[in-house]
MARVOZA-94849 format. One record per atom (N, C-alpha, C, O): residue number from 1; x, y, z. Coordinates in Angstrom, 3 decimals, always signed. Atoms other than C-alpha are relative to their C-alpha. Example, Ala and Ser with C-alpha at 12.3 -4.5 7.8 and 13.67 -1.06 7.14 Angstrom:
> 1 | +0.890 | -1.190 | +0.000
> 1 | +12.300 | -4.500 | +7.800
> 1 | +0.900 | +1.200 | +0.000
> 1 | +1.936 | +1.181 | +0.665
> 2 | -0.820 | -1.190 | -0.060
> 2 | +13.670 | -1.060 | +7.140
> 2 | -0.770 | +1.090 | +0.730
> 2 | -0.261 | +2.198 | +0.899
This chain:
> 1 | -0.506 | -1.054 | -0.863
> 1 | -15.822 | +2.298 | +7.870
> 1 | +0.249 | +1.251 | -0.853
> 1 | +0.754 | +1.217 | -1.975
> 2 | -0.064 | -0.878 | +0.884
> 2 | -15.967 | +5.688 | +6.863
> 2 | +1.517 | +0.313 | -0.325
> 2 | +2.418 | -0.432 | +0.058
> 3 | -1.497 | -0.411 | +0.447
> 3 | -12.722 | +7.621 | +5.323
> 3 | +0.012 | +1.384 | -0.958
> 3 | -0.800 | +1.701 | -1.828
> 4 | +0.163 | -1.427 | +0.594
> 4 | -11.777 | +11.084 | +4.191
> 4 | +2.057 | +0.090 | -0.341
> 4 | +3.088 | -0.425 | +0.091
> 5 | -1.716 | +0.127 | +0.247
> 5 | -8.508 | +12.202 | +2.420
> 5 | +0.207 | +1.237 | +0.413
> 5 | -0.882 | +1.791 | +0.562
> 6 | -0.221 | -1.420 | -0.158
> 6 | -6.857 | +15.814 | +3.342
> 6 | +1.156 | -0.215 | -0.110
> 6 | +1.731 | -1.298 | -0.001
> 7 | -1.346 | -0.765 | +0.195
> 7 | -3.716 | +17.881 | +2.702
> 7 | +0.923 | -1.102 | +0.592
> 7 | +0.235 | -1.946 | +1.165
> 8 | -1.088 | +0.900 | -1.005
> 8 | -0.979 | +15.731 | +4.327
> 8 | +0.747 | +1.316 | +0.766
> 8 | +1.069 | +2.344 | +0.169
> 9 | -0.610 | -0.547 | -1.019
> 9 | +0.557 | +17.381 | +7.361
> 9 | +1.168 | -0.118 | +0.982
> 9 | +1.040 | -1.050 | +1.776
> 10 | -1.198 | +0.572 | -1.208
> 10 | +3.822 | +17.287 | +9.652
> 10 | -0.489 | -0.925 | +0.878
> 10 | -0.245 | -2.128 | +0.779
> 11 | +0.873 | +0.818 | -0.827
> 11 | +2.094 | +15.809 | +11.819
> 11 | +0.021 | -1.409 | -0.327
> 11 | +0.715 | -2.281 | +0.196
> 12 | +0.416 | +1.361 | +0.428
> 12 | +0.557 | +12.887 | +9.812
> 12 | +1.788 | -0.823 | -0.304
> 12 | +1.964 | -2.041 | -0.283
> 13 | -0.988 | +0.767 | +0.522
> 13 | +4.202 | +12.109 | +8.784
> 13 | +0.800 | -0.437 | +1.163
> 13 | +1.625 | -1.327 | +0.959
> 14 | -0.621 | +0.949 | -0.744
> 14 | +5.467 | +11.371 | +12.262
> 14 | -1.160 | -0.722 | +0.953
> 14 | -0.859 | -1.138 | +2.072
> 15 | +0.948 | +1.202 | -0.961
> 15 | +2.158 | +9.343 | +13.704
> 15 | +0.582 | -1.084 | -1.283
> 15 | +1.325 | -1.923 | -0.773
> 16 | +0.647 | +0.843 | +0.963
> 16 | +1.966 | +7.244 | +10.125
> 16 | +2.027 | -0.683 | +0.330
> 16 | +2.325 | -1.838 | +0.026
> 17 | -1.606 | +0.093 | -0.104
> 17 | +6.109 | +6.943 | +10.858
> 17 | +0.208 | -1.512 | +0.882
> 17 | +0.967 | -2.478 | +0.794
> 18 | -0.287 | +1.150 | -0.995
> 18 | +5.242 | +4.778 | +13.791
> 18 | -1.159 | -1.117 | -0.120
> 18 | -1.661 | -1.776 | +0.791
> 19 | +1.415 | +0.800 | +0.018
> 19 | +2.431 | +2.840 | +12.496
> 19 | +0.197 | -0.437 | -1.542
> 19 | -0.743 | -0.332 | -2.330
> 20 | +0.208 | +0.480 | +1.563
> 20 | +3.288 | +1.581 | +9.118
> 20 | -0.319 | -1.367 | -0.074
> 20 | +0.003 | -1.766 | +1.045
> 21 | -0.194 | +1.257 | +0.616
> 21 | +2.811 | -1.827 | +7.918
> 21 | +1.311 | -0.556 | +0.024
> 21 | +2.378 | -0.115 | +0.449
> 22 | -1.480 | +0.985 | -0.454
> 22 | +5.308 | -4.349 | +7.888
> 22 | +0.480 | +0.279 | -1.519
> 22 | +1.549 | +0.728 | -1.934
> 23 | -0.881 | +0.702 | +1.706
> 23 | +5.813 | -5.082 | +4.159
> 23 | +0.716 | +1.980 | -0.411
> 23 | +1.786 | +2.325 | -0.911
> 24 | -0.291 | -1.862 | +0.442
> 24 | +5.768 | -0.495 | +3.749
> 24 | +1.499 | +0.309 | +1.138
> 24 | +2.283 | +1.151 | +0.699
> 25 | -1.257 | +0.300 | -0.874
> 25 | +8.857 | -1.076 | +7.015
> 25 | +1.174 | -0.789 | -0.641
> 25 | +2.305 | -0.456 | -0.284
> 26 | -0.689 | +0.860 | +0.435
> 26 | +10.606 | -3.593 | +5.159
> 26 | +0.654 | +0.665 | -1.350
> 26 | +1.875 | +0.825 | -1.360
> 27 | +0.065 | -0.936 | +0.932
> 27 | +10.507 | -1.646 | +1.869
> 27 | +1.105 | +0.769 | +0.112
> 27 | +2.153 | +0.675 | -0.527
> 28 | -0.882 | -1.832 | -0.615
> 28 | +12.165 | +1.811 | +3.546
> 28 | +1.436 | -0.950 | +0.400
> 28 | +2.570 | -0.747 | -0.033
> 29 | -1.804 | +0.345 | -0.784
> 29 | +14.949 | -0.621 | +5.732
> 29 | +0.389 | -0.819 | -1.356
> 29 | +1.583 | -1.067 | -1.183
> 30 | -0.809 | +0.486 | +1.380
> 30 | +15.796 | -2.433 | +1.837
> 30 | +0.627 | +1.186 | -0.910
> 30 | +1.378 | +0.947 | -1.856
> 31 | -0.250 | -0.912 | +0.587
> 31 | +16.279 | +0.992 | +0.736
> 31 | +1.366 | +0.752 | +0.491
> 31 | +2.221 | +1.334 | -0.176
> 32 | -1.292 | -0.614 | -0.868
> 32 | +18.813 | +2.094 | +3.751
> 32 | -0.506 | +1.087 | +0.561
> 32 | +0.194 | +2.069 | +0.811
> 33 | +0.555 | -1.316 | -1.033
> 33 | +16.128 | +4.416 | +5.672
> 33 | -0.152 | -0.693 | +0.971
> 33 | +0.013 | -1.886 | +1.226
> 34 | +1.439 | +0.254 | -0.729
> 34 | +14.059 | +4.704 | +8.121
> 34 | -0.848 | +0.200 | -0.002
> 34 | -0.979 | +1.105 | -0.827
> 35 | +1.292 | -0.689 | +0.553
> 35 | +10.219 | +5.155 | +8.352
> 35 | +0.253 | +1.728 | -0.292
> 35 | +0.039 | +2.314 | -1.354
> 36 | +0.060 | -1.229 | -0.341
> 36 | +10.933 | +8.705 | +9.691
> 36 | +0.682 | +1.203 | -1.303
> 36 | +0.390 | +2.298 | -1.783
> 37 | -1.178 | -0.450 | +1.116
> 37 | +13.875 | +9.271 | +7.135
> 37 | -0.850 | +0.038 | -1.423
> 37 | -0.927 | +0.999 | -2.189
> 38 | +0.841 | +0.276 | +1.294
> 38 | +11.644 | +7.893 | +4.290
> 38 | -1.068 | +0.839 | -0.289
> 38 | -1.250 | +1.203 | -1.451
> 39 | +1.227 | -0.588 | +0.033
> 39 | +8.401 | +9.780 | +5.141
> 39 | +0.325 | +1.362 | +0.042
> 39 | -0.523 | +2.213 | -0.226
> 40 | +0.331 | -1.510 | +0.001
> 40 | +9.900 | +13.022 | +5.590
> 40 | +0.617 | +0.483 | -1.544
> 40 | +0.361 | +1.435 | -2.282
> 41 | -0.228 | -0.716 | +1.444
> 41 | +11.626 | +13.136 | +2.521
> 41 | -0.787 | -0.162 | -1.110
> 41 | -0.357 | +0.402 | -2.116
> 42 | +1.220 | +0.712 | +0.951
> 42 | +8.620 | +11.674 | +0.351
> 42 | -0.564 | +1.269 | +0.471
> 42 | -0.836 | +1.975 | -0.500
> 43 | +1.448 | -1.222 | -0.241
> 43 | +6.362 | +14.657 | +2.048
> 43 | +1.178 | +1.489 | -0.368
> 43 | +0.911 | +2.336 | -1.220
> 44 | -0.697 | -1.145 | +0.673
> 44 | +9.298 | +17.303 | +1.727
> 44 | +0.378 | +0.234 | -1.731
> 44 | +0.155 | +1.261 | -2.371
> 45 | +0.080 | -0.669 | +1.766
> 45 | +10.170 | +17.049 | -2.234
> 45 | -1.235 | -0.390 | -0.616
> 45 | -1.106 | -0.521 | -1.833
> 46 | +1.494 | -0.489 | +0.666
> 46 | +6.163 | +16.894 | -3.036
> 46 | -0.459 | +0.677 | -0.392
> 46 | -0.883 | +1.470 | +0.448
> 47 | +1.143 | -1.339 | +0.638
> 47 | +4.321 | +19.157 | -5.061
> 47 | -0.957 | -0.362 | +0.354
> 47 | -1.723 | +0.559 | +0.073
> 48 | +0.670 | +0.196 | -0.323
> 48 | +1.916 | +17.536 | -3.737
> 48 | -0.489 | -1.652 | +0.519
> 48 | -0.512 | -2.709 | -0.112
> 49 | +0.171 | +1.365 | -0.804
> 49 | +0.793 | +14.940 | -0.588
> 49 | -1.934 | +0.170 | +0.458
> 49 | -2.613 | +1.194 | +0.391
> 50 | +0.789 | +0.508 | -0.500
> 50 | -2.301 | +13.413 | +0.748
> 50 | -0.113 | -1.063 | +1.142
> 50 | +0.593 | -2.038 | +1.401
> 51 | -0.500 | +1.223 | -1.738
> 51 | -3.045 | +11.641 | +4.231
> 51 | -1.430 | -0.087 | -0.628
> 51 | -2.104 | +0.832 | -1.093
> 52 | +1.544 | +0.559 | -0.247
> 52 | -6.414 | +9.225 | +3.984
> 52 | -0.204 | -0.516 | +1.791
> 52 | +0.774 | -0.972 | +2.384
> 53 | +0.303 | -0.131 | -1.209
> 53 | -7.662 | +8.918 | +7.370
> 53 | -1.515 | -1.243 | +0.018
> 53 | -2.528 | -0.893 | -0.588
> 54 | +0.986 | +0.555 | -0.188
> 54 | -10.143 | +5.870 | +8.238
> 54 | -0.193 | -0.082 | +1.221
> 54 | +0.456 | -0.697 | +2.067
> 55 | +1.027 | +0.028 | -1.788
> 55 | -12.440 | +6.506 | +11.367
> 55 | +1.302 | +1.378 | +0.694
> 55 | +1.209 | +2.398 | +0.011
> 56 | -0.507 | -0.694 | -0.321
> 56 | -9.844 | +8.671 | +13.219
> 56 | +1.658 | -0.361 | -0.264
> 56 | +2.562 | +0.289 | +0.261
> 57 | -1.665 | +0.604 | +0.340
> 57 | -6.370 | +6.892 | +11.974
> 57 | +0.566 | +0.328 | -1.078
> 57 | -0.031 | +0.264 | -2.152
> 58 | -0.754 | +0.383 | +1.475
> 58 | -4.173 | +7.121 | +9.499
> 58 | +0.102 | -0.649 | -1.019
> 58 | +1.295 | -0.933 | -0.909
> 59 | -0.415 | +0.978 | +0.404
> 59 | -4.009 | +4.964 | +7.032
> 59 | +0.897 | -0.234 | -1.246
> 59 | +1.602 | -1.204 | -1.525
> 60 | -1.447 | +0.286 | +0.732
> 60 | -1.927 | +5.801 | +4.270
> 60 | -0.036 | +1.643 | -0.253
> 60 | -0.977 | +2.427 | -0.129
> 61 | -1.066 | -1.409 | +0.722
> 61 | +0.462 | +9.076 | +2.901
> 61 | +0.365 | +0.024 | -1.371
> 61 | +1.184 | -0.826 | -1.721
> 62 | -0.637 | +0.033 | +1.594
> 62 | +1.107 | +9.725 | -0.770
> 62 | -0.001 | +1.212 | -0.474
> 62 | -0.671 | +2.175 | -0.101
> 63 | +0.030 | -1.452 | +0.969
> 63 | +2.051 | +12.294 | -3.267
> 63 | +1.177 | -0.343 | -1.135
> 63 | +1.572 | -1.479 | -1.399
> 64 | -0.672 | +0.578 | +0.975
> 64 | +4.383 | +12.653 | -6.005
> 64 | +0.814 | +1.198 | -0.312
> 64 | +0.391 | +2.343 | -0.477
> 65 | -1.411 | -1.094 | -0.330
> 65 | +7.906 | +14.502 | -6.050
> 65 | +0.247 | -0.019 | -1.713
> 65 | -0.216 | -0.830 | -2.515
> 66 | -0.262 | -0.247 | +0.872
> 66 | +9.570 | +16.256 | -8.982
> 66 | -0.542 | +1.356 | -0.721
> 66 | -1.508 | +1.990 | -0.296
> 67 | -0.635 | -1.180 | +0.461
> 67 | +10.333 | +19.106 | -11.182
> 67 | -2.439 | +0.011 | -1.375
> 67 | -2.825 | -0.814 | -2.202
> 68 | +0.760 | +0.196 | +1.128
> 68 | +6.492 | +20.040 | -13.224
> 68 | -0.023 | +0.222 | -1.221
> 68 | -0.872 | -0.034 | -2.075
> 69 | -0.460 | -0.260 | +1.456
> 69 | +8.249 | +21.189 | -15.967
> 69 | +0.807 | -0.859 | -0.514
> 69 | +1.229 | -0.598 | -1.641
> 70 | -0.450 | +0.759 | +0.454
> 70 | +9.987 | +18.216 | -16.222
> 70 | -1.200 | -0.940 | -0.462
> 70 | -2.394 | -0.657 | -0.556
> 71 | +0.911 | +1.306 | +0.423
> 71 | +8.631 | +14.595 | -17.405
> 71 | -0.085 | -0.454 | +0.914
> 71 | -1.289 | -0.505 | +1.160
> 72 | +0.408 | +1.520 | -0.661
> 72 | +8.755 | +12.147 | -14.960
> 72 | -0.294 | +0.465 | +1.451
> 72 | +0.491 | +1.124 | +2.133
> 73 | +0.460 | -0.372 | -1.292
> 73 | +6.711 | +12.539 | -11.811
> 73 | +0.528 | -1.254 | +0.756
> 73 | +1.003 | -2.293 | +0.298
> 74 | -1.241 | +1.378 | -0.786
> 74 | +8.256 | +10.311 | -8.938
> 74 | -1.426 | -0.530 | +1.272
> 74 | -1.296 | -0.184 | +2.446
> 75 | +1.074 | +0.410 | -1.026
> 75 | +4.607 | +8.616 | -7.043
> 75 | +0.976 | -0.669 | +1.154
> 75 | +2.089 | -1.191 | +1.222
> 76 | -0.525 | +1.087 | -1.914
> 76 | +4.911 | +7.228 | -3.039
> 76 | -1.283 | -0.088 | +0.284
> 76 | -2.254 | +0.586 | -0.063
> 77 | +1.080 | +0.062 | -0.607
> 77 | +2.727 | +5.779 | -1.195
> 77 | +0.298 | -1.190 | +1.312
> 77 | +0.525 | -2.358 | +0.996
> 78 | -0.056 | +0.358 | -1.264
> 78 | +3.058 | +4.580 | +2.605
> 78 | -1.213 | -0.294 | +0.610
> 78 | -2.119 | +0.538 | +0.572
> 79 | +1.279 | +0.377 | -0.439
> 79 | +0.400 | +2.650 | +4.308
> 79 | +0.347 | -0.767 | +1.724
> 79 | +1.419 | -1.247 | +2.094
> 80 | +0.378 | +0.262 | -1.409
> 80 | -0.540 | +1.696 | +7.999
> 80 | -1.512 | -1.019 | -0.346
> 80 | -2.417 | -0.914 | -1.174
> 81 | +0.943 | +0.775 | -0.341
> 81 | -2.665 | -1.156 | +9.179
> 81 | -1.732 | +0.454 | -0.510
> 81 | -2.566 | -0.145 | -1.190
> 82 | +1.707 | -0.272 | +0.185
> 82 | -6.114 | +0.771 | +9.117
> 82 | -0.497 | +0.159 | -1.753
> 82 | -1.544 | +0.566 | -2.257
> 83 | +0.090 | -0.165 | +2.011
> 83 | -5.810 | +0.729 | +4.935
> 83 | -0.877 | -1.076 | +0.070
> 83 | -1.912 | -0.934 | -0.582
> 84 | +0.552 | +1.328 | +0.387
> 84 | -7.112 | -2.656 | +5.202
> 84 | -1.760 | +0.475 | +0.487
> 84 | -2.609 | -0.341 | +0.129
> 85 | +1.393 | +0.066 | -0.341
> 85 | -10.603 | -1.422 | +6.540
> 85 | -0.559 | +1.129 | -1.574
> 85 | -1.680 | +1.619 | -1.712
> 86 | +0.591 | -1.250 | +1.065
> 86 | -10.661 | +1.087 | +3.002
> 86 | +0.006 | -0.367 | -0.779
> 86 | -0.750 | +0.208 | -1.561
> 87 | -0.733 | +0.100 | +0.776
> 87 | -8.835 | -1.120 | +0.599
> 87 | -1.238 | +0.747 | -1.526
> 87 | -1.032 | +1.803 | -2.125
> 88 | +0.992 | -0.600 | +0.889
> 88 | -11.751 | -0.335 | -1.957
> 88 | +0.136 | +1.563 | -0.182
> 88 | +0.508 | +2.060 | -1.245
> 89 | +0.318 | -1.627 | +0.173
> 89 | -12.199 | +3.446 | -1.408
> 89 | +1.185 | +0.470 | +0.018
> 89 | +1.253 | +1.682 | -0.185
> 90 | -0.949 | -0.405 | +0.228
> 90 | -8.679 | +3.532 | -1.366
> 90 | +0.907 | +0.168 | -1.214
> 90 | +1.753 | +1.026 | -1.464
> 91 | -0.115 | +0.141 | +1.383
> 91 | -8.186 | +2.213 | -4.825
> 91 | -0.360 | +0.915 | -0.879
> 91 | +0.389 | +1.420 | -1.715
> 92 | +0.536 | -1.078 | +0.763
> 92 | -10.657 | +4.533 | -6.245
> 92 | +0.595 | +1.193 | +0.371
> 92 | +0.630 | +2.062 | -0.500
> 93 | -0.751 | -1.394 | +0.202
> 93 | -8.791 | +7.394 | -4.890
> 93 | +1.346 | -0.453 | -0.378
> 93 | +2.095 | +0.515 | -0.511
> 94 | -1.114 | +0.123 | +0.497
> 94 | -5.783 | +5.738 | -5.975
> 94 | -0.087 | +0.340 | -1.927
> 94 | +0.762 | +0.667 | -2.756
> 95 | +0.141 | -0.003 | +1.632
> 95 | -6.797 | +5.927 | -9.570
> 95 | -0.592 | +1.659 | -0.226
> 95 | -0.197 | +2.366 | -1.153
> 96 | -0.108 | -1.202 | +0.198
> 96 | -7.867 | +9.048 | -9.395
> 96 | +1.237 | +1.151 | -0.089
> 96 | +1.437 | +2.007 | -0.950
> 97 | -1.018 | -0.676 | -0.267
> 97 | -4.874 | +10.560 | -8.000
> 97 | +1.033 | -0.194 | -1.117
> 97 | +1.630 | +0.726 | -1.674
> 98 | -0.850 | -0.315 | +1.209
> 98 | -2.778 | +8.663 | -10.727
> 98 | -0.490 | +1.067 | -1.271
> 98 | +0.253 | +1.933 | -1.732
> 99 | -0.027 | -1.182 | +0.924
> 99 | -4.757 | +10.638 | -13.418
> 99 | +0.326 | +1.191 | +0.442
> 99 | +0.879 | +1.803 | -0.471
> 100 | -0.346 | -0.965 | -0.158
> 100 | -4.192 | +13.694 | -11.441
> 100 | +1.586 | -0.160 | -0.333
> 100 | +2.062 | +0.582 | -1.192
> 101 | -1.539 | +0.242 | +0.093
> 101 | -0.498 | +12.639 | -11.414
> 101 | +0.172 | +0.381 | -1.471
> 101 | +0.393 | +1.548 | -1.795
> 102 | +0.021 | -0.003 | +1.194
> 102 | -0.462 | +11.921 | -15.063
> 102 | -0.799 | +1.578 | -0.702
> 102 | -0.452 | +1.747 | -1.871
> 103 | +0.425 | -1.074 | +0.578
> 103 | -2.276 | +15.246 | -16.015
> 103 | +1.197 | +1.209 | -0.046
> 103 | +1.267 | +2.035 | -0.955
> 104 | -0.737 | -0.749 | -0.117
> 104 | +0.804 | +17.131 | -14.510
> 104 | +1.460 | -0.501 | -0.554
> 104 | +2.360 | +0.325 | -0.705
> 105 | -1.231 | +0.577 | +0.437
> 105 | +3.720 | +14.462 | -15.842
> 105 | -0.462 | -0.530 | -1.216
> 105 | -1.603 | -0.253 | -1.584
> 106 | +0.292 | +0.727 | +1.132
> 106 | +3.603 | +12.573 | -18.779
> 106 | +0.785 | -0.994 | +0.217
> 106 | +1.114 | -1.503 | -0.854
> 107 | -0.513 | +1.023 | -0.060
> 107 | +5.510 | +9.867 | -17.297
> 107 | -0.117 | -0.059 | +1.968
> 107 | -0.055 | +0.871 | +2.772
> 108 | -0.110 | +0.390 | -1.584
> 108 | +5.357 | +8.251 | -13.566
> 108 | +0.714 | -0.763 | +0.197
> 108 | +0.601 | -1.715 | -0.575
> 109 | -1.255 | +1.140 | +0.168
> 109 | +8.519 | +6.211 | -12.420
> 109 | -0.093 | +0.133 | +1.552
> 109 | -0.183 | +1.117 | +2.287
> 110 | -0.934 | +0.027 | -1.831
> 110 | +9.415 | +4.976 | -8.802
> 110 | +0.236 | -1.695 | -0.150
> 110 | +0.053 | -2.471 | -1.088
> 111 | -0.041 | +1.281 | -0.312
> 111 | +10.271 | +1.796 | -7.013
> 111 | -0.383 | -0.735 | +1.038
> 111 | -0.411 | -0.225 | +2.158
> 112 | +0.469 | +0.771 | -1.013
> 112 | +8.995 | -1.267 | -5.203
> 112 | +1.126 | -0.742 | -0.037
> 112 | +2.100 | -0.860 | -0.780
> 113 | -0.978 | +1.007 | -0.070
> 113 | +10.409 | -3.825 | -3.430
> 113 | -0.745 | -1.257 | -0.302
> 113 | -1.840 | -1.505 | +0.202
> 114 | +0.642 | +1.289 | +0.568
> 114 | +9.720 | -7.256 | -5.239
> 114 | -0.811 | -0.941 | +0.786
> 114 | -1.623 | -1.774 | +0.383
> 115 | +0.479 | +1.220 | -1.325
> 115 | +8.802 | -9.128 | -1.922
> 115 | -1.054 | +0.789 | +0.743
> 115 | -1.379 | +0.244 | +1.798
> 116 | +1.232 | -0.160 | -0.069
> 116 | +5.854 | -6.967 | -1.394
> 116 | -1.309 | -0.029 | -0.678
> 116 | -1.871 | +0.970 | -1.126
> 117 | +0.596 | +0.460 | +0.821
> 117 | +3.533 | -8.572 | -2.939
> 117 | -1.717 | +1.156 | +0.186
> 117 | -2.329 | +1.440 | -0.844
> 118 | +0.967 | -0.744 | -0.010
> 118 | +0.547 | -6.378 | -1.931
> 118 | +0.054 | +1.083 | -0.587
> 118 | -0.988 | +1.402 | -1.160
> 119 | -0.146 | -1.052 | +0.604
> 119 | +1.938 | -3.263 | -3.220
> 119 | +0.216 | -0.201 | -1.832
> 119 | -0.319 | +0.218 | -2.859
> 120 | +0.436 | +0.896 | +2.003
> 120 | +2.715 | -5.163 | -6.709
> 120 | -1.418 | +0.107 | -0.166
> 120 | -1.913 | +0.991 | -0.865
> 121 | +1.498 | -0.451 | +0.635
> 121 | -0.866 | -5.445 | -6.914
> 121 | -0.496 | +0.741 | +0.202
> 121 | -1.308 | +0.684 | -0.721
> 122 | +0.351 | -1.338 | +0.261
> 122 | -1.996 | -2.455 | -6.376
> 122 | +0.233 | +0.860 | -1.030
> 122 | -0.531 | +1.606 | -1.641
> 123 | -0.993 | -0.623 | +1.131
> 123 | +0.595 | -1.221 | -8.657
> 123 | -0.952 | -0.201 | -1.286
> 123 | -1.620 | +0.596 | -1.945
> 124 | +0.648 | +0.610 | +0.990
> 124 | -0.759 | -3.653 | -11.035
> 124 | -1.641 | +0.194 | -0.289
> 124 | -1.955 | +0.021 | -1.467
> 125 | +0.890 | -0.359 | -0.269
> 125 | -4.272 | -2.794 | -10.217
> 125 | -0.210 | +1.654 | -0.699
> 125 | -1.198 | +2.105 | -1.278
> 126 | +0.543 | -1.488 | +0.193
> 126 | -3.952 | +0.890 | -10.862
> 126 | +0.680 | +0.060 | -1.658
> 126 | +0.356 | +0.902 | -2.495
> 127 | -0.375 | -0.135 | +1.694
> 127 | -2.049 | +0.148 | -14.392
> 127 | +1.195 | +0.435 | +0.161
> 127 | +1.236 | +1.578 | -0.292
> 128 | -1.050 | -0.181 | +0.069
> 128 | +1.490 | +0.351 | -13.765
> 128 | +0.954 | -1.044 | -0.311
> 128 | +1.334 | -1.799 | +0.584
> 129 | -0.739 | +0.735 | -0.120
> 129 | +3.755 | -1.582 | -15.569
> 129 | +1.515 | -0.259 | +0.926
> 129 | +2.348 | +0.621 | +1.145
> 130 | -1.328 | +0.465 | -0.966
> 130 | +6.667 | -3.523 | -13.291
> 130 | +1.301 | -1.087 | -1.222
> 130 | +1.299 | -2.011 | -2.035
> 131 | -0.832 | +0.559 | +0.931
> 131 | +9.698 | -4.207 | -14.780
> 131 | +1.032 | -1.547 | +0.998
> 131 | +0.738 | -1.850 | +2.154
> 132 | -0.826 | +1.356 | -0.753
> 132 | +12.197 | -7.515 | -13.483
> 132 | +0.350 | +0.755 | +0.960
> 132 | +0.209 | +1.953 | +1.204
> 133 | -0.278 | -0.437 | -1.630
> 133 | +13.558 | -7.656 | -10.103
> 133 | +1.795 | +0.837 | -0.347
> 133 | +2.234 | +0.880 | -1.496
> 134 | -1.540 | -0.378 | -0.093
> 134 | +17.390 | -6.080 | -9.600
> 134 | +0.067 | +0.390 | +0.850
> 134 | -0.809 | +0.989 | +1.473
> 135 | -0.378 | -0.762 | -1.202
> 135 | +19.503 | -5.266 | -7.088
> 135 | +0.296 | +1.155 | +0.523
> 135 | +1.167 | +1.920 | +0.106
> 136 | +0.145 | -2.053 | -0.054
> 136 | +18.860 | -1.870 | -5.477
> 136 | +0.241 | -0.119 | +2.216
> 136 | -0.006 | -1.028 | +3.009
> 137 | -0.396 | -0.449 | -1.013
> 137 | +19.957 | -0.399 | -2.101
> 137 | +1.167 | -0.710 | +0.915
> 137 | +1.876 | -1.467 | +0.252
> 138 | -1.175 | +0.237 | -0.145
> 138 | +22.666 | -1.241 | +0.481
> 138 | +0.089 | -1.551 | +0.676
> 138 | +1.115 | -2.140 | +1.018
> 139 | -0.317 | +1.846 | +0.016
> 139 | +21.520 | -5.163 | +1.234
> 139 | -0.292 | -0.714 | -1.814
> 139 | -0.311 | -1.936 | -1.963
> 140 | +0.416 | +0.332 | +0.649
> 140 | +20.658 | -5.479 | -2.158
> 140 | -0.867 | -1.375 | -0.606
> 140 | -0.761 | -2.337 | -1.367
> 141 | +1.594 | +0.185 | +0.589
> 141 | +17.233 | -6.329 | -2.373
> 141 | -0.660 | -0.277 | -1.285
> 141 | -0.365 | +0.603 | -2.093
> 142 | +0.825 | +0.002 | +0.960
> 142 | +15.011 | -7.449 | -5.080
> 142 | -0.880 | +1.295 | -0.465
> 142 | -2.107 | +1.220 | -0.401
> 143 | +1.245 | -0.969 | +0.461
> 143 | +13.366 | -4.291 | -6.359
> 143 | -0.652 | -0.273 | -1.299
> 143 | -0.470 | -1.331 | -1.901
> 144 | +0.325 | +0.110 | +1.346
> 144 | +11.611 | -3.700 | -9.449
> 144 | -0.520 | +2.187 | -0.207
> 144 | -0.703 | +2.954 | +0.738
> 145 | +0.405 | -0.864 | +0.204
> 145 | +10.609 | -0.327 | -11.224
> 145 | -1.492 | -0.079 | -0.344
> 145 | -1.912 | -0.927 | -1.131
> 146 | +1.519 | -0.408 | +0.602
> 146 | +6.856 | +0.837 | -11.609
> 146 | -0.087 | +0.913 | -1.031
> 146 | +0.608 | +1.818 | -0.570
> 147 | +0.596 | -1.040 | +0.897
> 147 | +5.883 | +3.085 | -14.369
> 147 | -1.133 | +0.082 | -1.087
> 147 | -1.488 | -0.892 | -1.751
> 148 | +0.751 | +0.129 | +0.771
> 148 | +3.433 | +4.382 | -16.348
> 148 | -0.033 | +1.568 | -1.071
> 148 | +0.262 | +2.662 | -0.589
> 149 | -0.224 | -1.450 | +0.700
> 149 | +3.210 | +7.214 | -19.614
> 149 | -1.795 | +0.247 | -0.179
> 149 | -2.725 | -0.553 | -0.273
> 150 | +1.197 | -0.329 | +0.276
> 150 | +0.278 | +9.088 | -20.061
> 150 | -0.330 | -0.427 | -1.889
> 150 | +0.480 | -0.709 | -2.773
> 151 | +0.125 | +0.274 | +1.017
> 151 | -1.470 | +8.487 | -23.005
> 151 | -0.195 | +1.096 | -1.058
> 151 | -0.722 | +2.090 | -0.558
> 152 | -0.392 | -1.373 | +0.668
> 152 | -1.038 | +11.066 | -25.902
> 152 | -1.725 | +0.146 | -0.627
> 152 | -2.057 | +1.125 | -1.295
């Protein structure tokens, strides 16, 4: 199925709001959001977002918040059902995008939640080490940190 990425838009952040995935739902309510809560503030402190779009849907939102004169860029990435018809072409723009990431930070830090095991591999997939689980937000959840440093 085909797939194209563009700008991310208001818009995309309240369709993809009501259409996420379960494990990317589960995630946001271990954190103490909601989709809506989660997605707008992930697309508001961005220097820069992306919506991929397979066939006419959504299927995932990302970008990566933070200061570019600082170090540590802060990646997201929110996904909806129709990811699964891209996972491939989604990867390869995932790896792309981290070097773009990494060209503007010299360090990438965020967090998963441990009990999504799909997003672990991806993680793991694109070269991000995960550190042990700990307790993070207000049921305290298993998270773990992702990160990765550019290479000098």
């Amino acid at each position: 199925m085909s797939h194209r990425i563009v700008p991310a838009e208001p818009s995309h952040v309240r369709t993809l709001a009501l259409n996420l995935r379960a494990g990317d739902a589960a995630e946001i309510e271990a954190a103490g959001m909601t989709a809506r809560e989660a997605l707008w503030r992930s697309y508001r402190t961005a220097t820069r977002a992306r919506t991929a779009f397979v066939g006419d849907e959504i299927a995932a939102m990302w970008g990566i918040a933070g200061c570019p004169l600082g170090r540590i860029g802060k990646p997201w990435l929110l996904t909806a059902p129709p990811i699964e018809h891209a996972k491939l072409a989604i990867l390869r723009e995932g790896r792309y995008e981290v070097l773009e990431m990494l060209s503007i930070f010299s360090e990438l830090r965020g967090y998963v939640d441990g009990r999504y095991h799909r997003a672990l591999r991806l993680l793991d997939a694109l070269g991000f080490s995960l550190s042990a689980e700990f307790p993070f937000g207000p049921f305290g959840v298993g998270f773990r940190i992702y990160s990765m440093r550019r290479m000098p």
